[in-house]
N, C-alpha and C positions, 0 to 999 in steps of 0.2 A: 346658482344657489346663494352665492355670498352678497347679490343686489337685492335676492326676494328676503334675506336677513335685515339687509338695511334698510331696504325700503317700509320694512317692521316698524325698525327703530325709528326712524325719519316721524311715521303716522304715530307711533306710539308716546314718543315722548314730550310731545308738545301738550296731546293731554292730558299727562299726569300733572305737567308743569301749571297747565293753568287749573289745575283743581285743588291745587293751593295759594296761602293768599301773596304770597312773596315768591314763588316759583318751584326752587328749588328747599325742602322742608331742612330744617336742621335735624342735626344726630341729636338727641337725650343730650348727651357725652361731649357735648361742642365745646363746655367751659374747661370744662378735665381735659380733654385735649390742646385746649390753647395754653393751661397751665404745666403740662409736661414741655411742650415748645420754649416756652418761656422762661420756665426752670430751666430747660437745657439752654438757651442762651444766656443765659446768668453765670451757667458754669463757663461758656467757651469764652466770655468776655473777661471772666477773673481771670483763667488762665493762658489768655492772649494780653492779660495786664492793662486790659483796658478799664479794671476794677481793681481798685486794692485793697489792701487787709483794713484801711481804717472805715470801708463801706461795707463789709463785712457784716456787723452787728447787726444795721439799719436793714441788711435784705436781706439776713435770717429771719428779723422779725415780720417783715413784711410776707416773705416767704411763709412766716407760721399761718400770720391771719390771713391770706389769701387763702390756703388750705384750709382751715376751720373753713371758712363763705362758700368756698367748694362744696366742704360735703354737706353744711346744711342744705346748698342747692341742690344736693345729689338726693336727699331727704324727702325734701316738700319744694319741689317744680310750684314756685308761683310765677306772677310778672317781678314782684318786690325782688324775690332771691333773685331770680336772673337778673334784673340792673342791678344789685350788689355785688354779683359774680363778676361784672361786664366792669364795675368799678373797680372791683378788688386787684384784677388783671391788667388794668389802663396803669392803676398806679404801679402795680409792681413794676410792667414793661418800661413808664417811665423812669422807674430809680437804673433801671441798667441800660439806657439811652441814653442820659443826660452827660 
């Protein structure tokens, strides 16, 4: 029973994948997701002190305007919002990498 399952999945899942155009589709919610990740690394790195209070201001603010790009993205799905999203998050992730 558990190879006539797989062998489902095996036939099944190659053609969904090629009936779109990059394989696997993305979630809606892909930006909102890599921004809670990201969020949460921001906190574990201030409070590993790998961040200190004087970077604080600089990625509250970045933190706000990332959020604003969010939700207009979460608004009106175009190409433009999504590379602004995709922008908004590169920079945040690099102010807590550097």
């Amino acid at each position: 029973m558990a190879a006539l399952v797989l062998a489902g999945a095996v036939f099944i899942g190659p053609a969904r994948a090629e009936s779109t155009a990059f394989g696997v589709p993305l979630s809606p919610n892909v930006h909102l997701y890599s921004y809670f990740i990201i969020n949460g690394m921001a906190r574990g790195a201030f409070l590993l002190g790998k961040l200190h209070p004087k970077d604080m201001p600089v990625l509250i603010k970045m933190d706000e305007i990332t959020r604003k790009v969010l939700l207009c993205n979460l608004d009106s799905k175009t190409i433009r919002s999504d590379f602004k999203a995709e922008q908004m998050l590169t920079r945040y992730l690099g102010l807590i990498l550097k």
